[in-house]
Each structure stands twice: as structure tokens, then as C-alpha cells.
ZAMI-374785 format. One line per 3 residues: number of its first residue (from 1); for each residue x negated, z negated, y negated of N, C-alpha, C. Coordinates in Angstrom, 2 decimals. Layout:
N
NUM = X:Z:Y:X:Z:Y:X:Z:Y  ...;
***
This chain:
231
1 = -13.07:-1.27:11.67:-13.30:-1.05:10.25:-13.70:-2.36:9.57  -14.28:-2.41:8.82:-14.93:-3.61:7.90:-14.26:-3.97:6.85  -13.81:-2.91:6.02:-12.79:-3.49:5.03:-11.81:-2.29:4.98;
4 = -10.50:-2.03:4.61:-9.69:-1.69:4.28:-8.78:-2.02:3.16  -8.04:-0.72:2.40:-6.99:-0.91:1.69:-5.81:-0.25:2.55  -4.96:-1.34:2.64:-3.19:-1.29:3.18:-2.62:-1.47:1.85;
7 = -1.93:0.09:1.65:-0.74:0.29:1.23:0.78:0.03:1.99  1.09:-0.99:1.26:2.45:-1.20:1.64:4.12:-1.26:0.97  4.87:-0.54:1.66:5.99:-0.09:1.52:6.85:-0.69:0.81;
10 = 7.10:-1.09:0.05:8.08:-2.09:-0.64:9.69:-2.02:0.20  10.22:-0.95:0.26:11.52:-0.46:1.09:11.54:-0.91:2.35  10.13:-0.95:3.02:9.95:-1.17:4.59:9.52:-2.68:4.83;
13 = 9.27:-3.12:3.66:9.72:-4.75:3.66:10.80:-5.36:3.78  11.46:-4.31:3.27:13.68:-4.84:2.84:14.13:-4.38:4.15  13.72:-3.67:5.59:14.08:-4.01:6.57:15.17:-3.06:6.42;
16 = 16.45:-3.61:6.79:17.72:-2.97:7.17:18.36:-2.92:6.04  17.79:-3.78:5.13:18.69:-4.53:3.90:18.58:-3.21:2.88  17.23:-2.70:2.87:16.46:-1.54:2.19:16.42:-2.54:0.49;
19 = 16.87:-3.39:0.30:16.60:-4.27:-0.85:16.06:-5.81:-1.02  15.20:-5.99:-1.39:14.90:-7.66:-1.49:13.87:-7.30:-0.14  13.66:-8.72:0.27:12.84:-8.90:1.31:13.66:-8.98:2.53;
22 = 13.11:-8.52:3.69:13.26:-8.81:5.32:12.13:-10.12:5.58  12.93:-10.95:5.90:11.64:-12.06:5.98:10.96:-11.99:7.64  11.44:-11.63:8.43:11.21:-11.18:10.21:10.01:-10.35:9.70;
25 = 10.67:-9.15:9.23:9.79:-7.99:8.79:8.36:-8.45:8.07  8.77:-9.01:7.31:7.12:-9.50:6.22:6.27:-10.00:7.45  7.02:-11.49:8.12:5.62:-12.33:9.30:5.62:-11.39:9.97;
28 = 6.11:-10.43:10.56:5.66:-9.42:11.47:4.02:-8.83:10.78  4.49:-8.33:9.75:3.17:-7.72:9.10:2.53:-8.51:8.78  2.83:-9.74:8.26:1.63:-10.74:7.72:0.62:-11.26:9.23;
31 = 1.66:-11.40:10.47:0.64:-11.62:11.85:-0.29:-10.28:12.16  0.05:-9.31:11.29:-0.73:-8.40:11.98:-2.25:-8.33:11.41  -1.72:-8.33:10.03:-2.95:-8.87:8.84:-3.52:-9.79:9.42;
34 = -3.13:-11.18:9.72:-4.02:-12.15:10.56:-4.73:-11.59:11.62  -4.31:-10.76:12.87:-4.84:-10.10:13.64:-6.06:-9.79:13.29  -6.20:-8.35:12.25:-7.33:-7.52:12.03:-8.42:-8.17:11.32;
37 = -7.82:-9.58:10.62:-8.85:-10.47:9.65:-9.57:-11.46:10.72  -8.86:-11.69:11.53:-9.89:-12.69:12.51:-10.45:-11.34:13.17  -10.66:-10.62:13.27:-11.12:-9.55:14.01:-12.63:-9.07:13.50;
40 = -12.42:-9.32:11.65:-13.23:-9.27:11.18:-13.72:-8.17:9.99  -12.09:-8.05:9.85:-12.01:-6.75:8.62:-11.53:-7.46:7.46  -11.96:-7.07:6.36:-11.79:-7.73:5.23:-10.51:-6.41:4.65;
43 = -9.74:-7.06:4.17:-7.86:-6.76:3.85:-7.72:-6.66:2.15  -7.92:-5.50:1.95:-7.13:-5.38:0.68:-5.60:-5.06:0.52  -4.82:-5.11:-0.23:-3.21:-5.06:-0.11:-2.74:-4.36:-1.43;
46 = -1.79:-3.09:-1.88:-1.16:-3.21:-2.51:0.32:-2.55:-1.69  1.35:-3.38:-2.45:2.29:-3.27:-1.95:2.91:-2.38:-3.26  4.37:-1.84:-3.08:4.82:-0.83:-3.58:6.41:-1.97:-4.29;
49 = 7.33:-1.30:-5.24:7.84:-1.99:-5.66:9.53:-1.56:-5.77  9.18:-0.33:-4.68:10.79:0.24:-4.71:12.14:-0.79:-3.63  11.60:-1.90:-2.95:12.97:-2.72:-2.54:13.76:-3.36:-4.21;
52 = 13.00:-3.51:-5.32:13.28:-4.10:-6.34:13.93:-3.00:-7.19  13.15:-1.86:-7.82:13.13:-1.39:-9.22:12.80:0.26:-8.41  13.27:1.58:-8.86:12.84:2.46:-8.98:12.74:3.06:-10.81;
55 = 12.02:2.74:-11.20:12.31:2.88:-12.62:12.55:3.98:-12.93  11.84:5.55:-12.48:12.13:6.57:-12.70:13.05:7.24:-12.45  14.20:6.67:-12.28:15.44:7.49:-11.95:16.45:6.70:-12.54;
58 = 15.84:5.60:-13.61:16.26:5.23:-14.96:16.48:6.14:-15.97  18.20:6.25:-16.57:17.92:7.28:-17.51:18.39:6.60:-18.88  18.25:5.40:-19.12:19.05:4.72:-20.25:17.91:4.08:-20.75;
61 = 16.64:3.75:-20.03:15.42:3.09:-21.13:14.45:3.57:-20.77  13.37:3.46:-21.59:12.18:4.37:-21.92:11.09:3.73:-20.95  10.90:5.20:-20.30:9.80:5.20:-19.17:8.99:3.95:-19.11;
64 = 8.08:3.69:-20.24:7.18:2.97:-20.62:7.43:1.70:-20.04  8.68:0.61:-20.76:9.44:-0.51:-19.80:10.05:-0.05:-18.72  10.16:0.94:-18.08:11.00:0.80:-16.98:9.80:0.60:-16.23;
67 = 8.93:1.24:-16.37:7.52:0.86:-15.13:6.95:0.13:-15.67  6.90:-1.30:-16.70:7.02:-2.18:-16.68:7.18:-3.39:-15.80  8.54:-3.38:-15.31:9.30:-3.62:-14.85:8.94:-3.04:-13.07;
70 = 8.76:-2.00:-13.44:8.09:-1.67:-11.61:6.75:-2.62:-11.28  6.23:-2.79:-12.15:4.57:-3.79:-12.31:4.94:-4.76:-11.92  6.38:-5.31:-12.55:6.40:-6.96:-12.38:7.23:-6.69:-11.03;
73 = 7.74:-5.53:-10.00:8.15:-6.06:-9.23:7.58:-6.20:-7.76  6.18:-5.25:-8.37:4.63:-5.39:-7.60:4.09:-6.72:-7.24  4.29:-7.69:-8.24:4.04:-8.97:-8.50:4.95:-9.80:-7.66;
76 = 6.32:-9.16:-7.74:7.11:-10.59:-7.03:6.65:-10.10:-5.68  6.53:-8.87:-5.41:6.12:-8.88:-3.81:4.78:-9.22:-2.78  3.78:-9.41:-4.22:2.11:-9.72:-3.73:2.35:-10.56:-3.46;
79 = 3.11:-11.69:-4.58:3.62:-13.06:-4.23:4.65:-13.28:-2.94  4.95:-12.81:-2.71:5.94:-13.32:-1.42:5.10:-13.27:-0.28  4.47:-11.76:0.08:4.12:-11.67:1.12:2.86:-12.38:1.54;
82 = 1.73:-12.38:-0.36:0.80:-13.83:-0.05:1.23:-15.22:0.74  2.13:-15.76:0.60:2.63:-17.33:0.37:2.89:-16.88:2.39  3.21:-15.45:2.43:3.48:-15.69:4.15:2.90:-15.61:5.18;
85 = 1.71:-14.98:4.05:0.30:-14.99:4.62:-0.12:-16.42:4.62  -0.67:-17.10:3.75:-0.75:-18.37:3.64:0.19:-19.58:4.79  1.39:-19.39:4.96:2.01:-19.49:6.13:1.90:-19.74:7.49;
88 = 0.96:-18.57:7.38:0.31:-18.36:8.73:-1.27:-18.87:9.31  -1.64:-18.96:7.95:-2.69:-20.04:7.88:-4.18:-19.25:7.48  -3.85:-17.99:6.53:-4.58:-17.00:5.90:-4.34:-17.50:4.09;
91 = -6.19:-17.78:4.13:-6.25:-18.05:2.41:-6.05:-16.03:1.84  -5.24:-16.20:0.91:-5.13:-14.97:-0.05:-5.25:-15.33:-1.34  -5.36:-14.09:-2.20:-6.00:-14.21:-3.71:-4.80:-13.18:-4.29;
94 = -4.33:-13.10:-5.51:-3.61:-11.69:-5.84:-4.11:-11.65:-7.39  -4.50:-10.51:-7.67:-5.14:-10.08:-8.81:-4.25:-9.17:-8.97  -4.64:-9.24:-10.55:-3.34:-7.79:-11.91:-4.58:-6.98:-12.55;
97 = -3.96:-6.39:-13.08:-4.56:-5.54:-14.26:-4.82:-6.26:-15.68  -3.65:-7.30:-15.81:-3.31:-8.39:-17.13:-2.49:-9.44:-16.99  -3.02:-10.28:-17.42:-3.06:-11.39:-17.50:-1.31:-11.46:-17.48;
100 = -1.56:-12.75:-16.41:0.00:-12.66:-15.14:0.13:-14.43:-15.25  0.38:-15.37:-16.52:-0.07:-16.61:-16.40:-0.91:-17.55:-15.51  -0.50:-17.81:-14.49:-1.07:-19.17:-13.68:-0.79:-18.54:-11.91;
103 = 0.18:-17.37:-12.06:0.56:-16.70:-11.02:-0.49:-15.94:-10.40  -1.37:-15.12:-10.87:-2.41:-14.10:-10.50:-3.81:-14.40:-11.25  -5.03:-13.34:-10.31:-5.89:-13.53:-11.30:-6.23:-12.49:-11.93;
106 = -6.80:-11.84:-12.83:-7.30:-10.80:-13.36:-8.19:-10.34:-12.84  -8.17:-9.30:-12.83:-8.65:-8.29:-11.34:-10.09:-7.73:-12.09  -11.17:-7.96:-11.50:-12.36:-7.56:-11.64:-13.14:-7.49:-10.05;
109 = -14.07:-6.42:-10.58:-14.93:-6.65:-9.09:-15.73:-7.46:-8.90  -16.20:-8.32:-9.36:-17.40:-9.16:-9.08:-16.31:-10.41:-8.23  -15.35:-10.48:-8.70:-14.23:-11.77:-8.35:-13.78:-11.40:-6.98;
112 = -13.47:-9.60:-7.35:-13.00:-9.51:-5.83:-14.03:-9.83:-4.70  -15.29:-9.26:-4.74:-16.56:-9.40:-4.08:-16.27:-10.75:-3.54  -16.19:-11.73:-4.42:-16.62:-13.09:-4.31:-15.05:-13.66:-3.30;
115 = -14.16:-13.17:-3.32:-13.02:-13.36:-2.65:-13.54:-12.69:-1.10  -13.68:-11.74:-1.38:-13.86:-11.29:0.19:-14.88:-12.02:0.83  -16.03:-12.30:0.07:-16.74:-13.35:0.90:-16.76:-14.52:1.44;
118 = -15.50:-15.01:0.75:-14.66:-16.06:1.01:-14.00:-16.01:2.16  -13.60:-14.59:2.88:-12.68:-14.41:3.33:-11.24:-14.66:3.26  -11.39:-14.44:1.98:-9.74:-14.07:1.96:-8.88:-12.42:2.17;
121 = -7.51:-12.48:2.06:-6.97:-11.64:2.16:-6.47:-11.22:0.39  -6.80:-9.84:0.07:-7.02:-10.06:-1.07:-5.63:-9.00:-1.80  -4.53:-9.47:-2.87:-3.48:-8.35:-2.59:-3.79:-7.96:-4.32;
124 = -3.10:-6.51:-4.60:-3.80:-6.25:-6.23:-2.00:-5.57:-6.32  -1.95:-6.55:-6.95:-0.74:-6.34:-7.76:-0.64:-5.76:-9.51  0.88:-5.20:-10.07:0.80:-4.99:-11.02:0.02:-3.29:-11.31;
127 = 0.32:-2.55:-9.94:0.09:-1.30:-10.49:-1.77:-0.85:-10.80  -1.54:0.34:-12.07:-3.00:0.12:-12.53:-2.84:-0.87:-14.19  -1.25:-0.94:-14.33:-1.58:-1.37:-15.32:-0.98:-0.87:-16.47;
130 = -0.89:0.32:-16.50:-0.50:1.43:-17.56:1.22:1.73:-16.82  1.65:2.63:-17.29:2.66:3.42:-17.24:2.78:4.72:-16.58  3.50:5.77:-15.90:2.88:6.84:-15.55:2.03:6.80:-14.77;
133 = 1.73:5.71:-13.88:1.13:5.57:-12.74:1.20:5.27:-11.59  1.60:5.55:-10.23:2.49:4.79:-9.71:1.56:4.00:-8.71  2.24:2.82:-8.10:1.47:2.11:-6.88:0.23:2.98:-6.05;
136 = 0.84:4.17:-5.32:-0.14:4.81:-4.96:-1.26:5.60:-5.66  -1.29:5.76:-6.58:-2.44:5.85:-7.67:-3.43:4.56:-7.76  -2.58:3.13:-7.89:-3.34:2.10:-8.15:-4.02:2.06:-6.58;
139 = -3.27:2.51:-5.76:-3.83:2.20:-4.00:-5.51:3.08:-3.87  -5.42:4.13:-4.70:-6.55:4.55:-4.16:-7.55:4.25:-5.16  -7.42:3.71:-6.53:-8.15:3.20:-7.63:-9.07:2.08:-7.14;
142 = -8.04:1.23:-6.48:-8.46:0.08:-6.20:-9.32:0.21:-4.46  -9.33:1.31:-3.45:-9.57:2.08:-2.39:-10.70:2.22:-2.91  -11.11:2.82:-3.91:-12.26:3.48:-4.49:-13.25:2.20:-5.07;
145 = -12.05:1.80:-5.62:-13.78:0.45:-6.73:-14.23:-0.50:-5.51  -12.74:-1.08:-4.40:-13.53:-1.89:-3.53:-14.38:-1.36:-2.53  -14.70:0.12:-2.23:-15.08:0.96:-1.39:-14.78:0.60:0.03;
148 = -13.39:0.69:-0.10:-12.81:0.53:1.41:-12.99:1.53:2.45  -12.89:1.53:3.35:-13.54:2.60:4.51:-12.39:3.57:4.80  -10.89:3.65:4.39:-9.86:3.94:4.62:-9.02:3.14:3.83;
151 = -7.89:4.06:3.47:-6.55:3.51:2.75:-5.37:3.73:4.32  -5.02:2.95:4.38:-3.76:2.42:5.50:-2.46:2.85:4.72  -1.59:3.71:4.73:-0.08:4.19:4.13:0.72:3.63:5.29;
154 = 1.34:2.64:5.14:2.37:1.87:5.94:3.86:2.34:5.32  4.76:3.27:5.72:5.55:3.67:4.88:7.00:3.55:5.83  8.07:3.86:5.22:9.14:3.91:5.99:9.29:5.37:6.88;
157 = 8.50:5.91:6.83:8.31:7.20:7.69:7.07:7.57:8.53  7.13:7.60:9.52:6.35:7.85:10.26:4.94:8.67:10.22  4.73:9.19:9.16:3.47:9.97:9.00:3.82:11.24:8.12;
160 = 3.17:11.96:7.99:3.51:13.49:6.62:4.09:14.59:7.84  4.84:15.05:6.90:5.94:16.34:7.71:5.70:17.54:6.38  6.24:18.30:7.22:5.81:20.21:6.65:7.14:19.95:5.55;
163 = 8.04:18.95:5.54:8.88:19.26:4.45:9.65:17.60:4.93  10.89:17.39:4.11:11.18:15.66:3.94:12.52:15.75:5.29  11.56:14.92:6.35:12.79:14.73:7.33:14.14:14.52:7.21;
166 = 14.35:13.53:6.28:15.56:12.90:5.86:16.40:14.13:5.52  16.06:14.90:4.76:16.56:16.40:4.67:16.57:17.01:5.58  15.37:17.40:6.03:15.35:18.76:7.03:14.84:18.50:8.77;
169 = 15.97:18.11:9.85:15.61:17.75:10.97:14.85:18.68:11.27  14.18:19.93:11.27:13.54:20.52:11.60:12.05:20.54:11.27  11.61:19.53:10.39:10.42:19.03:9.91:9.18:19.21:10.93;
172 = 8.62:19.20:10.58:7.41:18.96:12.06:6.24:18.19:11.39  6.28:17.03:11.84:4.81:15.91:11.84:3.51:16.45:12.12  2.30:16.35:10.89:1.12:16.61:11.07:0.58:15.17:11.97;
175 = -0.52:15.31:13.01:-0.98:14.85:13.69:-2.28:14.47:13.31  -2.82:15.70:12.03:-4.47:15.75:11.71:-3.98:16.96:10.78  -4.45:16.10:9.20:-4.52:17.31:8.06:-5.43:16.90:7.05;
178 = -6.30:17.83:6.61:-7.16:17.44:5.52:-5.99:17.02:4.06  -7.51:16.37:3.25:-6.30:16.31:1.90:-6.57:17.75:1.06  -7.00:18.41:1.25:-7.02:19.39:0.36:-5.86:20.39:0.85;
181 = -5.42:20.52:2.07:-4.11:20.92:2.42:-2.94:20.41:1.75  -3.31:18.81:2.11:-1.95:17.69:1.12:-1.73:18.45:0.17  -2.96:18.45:-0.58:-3.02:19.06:-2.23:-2.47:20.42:-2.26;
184 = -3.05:21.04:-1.33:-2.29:22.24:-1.60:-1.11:23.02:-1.53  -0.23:21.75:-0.31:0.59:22.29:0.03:1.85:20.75:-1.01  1.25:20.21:-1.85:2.14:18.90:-2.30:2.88:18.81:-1.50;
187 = 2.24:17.79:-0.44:2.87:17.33:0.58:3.20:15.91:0.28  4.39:15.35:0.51:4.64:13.99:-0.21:4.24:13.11:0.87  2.51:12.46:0.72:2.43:11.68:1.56:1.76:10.49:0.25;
190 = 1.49:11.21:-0.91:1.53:10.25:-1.80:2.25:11.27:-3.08  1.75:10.41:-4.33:1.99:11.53:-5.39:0.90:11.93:-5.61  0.91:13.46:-6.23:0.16:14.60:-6.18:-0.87:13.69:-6.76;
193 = -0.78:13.17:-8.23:-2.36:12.30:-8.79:-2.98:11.79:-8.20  -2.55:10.89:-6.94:-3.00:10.03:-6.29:-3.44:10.85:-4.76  -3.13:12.14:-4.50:-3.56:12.76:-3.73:-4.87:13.55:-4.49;
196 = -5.08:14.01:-5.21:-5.82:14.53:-5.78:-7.26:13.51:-6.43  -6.98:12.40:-6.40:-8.16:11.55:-6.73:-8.84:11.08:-5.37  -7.90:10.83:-4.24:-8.61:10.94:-2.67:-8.97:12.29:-2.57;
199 = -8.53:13.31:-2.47:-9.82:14.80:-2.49:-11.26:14.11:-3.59  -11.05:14.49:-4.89:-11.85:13.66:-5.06:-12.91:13.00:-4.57  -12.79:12.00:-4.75:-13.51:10.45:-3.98:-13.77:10.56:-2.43;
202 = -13.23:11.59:-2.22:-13.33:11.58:-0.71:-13.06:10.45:0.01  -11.53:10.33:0.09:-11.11:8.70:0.38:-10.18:9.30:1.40  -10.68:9.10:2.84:-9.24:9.36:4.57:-8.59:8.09:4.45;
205 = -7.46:8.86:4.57:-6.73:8.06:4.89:-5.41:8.13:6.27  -4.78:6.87:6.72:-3.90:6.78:8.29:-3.04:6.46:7.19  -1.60:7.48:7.90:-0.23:7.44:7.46:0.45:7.13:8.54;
208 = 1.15:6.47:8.39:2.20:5.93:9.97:2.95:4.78:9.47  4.25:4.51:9.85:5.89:3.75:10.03:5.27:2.36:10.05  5.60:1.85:9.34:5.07:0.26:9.68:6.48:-0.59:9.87;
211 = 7.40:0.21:10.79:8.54:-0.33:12.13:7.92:-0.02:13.01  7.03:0.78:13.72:6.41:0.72:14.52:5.58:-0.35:15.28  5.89:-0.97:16.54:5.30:-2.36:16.39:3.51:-2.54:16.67;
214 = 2.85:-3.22:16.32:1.60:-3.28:16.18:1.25:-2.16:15.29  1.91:-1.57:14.45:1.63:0.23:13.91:0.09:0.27:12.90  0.02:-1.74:12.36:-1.00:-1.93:11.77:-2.73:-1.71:12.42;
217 = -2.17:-2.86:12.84:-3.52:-3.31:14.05:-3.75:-1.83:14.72  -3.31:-1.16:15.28:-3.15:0.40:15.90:-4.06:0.84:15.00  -3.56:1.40:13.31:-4.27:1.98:13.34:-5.97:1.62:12.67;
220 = -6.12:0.36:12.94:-7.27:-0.18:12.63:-7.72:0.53:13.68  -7.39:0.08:14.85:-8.42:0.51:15.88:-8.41:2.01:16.38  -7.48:2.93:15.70:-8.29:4.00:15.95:-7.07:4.76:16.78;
223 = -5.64:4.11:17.11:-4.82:4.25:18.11:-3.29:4.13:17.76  -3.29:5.05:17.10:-1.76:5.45:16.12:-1.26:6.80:16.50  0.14:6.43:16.02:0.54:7.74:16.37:1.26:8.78:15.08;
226 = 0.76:8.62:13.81:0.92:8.67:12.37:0.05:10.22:12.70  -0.20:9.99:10.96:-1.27:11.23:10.72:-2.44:10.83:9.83  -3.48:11.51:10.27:-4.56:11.43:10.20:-5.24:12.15:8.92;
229 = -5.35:11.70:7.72:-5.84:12.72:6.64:-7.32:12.28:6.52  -7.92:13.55:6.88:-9.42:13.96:6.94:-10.00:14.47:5.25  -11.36:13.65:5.09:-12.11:14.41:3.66:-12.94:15.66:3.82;
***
């Protein structure tokens, strides 16, 4: 693949901890990112912000700041996992929606363009911006304007099931499902908005466990054992 957007897990960063960062866990994924970039795929990133903040299951302040507050915790994680990228000896960039002081840059396409040609690894923090939107909404927004070839769902679960494992051991893992099934059957492999703008856009996307080892690099090349959502 040439370029990609990786969605990543905020929870499946926190490791065992399920809060804060797993720092093992992050260079694991940040070597894998190195992997597919010397390989020769250009790396978009948004990461998710539930090891920090679930705001919506806030019932004492108003939606509006509580995902606020989910934005900025988008931010502490572009930032971490950049700096471990960087680490490893990968230039990265992290762009917002708004103006993030001296920390981020303001996210436009001509900048991003000019980043990827740079080769950097490029992470888009801060959501879309608004409220009522969640990470995976911004994942395929930003899927769509950079015209990535695929969105990557790196999640704490192994790929989409006929109903939520954690609940129901009797679940059964899709192997290969269109999104208009997703859609039809609101299958939680994103939220419904953000499933419904990939029908749409016609944006496939690979769902698969990113505990799985190599689970990244895998499914760059075509060799996962996730699920497969077809346009």
C-alpha cells in the first residue's frame, strides 16, 4: 500500500494497565510503523482517546466539554506516541483541527501533502474538532481528504463479530464483510456515522487486535487474520 490511515486504539495502548500508556506496547507499534515506512508507505495516524477520558458516559457536565476534553486527550496521545516514533529515528508531524499552541500544527492539506513528501509519519490529532464526533469519524474524514488506500482499525478486539464478544462467547468473527452489511446490521466496528461515511466514500477498510504481534505490518501486506471490510 502507498499510503494509509491507522486508526489506533487508545485502550490498546494502556496494555494491561487499560489506562495511561503501556510504553513496551507503544515501541512495539511505533517499530512496526518504522517497518511499513521504510518499506515505503506513507503513515497517517489517528489515535483514539479512551485510555484517558470516555466523556460520554459523563453524566455531571455537558457533552460539549466533555468531548472537549476527549480532543485534548487525542493530543496527549499523538504526542506520546510521536516522540516514540521519533525515538526510533522516524521524523513525525501532528496536526489539530485548532490551534494547539507550539505543540501541533493546524491541519490543512497542502501541509499534509508537503509532510508526506518529506516523509514523515504524519498523526491528526484532536478529533474533527467539533463535538458529537468521535475519533472514528475524524479517522475516515481525514481517510478521505488524504485519500488513503485503506483505513487500518487496530483495536482491542480482534476484528467485527455478529454481536460483542465480551458479552456473548458465542459471537462469531466475520472474516470478509461489506460495509453496507456493517451498516445494516450496526455492527460495532466503528460508530454508525463513521460507518456510513465509508459506504459513502467508498473507503475498505482491515479490522484486527493490535496484541497481535506484527498484526500491523500483516495487515499492510495483505496477511491478517482480522476482518476484511469490502466497498
Amino acid at each position: 500500500m502507498k499510503r494509509i490511515l491507522l486508526k489506533l486504539s487508545g485502550e490498546a495502548l494502556a496494555g494491561a494497565k487499560k489506562t495511561g500508556f503501556d510504553e513496551e506496547t507503544v515501541i512495539a507499534v511505533s517499530r512496526q510503523i518504522r517497518t511499513i515506512a521504510e518499506e515505503g508507505t506513507q503513515v497517517g495516524i489517528v489515535i483514539g482517546g479512551g485510555n484517558f477520558w470516555r466523556g460520554r458516559t459523563s453524566e455531571t457536565i455537558n457533552r460539549n466539554k466533555a468531548d472537549q476534553i476527549g480532543m485534548l486527550a487525542t493530543v496527549m496521545n499523538c504526542i506520546y506516541v510521536s516522540d516514540i516514533c521519533r525515538y526510533l529515528g522516524l521524523e513525525t508531524e501532528i496536526f489539530t483541527p485548532f490551534v494547539c499552541g507550539a505543540f501541533t500544527k493546524l491541519y490543512s492539506k497542502d501541509t499534509v501533502e508537503e509532510a508526506f513528501k518529506a516523509g514523515k509519519i504524519l498523526f491528526f490529532a484532536g478529533g474533527t474538532g467539533h463535538p458529537y464526533f468521535s475519533t472514528d469519524t475524524a479517522t475516515v474524514l481525514r481517510a478521505v481528504e488524504i485519500e488513503a488506500e485503506a483505513i487500518l482499525l487496530a483495536k482491542a478486539v480482534d476484528g467485527i463479530y455478529d454481536s460483542d464478544p465480551k458479552v456473548n462467547p458465542e459471537a462469531v468473527k466475520y472474516d470478509e464483510i461489506s460495509i453496507e452489511e456493517v451498516v445494516d446490521k450496526k455492527l460495532a466496528a466503528m460508530d454508525l456515522t463513521a460507518s456510513i461515511m465509508c459506504l459513502e466514500q467508498k473507503m475498505p477498510m482491515l479490522v484486527f487486535g493490535l496484541e497481535e504481534e506484527n498484526s500491523i505490518v500483516n495487515a499492510v501486506h495483505g496477511k491478517f487474520s482480522g476482518t476484511k471490510v469490502t466497498v
